[in-house]
C-alpha positions in Angstrom: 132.6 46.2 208.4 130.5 47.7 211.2 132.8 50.7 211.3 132.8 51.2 208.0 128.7 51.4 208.0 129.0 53.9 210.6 131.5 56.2 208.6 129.3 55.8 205.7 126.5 56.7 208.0 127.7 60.1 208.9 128.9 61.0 205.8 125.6 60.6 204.3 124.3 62.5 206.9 126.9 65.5 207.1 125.2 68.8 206.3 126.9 70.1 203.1 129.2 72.9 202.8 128.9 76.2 202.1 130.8 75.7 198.6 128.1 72.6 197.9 125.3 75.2 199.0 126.1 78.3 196.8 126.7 75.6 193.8 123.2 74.4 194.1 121.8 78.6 194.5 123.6 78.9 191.3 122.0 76.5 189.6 118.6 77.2 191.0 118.9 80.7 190.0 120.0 80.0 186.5 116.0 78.4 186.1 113.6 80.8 184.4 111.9 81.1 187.2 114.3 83.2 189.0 116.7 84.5 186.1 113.3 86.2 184.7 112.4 87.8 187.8 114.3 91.5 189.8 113.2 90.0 193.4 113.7 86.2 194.0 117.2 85.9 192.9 118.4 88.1 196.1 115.8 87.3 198.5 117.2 83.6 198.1 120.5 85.0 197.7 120.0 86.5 201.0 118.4 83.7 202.9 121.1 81.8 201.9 123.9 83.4 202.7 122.4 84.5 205.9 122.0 81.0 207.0 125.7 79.8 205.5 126.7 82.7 207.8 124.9 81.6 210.9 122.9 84.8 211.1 119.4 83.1 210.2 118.1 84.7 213.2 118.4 88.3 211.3 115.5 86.7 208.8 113.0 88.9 210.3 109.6 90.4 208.6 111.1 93.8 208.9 114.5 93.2 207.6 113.1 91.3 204.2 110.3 93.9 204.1 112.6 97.3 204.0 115.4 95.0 201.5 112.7 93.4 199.3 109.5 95.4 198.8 110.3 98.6 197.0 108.1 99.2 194.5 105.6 97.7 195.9 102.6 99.8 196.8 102.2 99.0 200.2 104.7 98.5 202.7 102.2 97.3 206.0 103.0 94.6 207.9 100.2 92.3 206.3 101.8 93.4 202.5 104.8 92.2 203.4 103.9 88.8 204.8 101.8 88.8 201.8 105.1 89.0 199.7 107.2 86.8 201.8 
């Protein structure tokens, strides 16, 4: 019975998979909130995908700033941060 605890344990725990992940994104994109707006569906998009990847290290200020503020008026540093 102990061993079966401990199985259950970890399973519980597991981090889920990448399939589980972009299920879930789906959904949360399909909410007004994001379906309504040009921006937030690929910023999350891309934080998420960067991060199923691995490659959450290349969420940087400068790499969000030149991918998601066009159109914006400003493009400083602070503007930016502002937006992210």
């Amino acid at each position: 019975m102990t061993a079966d605890l401990q199985e259950q344990s970890k399973t519980a725990h597991a981090e889920p998979r990448g399939e589980e992940v972009r299920e879930q994104l789906n959904r949360l994109l399909a909410n007004p909130f994001f379906s309504h707006s040009k921006r937030f569906p690929s910023f999350l998009r891309f934080v998420v995908e960067q991060t199923l990847a691995g490659e959450s290290e290349n969420i940087k200020e400068r790499t969000l700033g030149s991918k998601y503020s066009a159109g914006m008026r400003s493009t400083t540093p602070r503007r930016i941060q502002s937006f992210v």
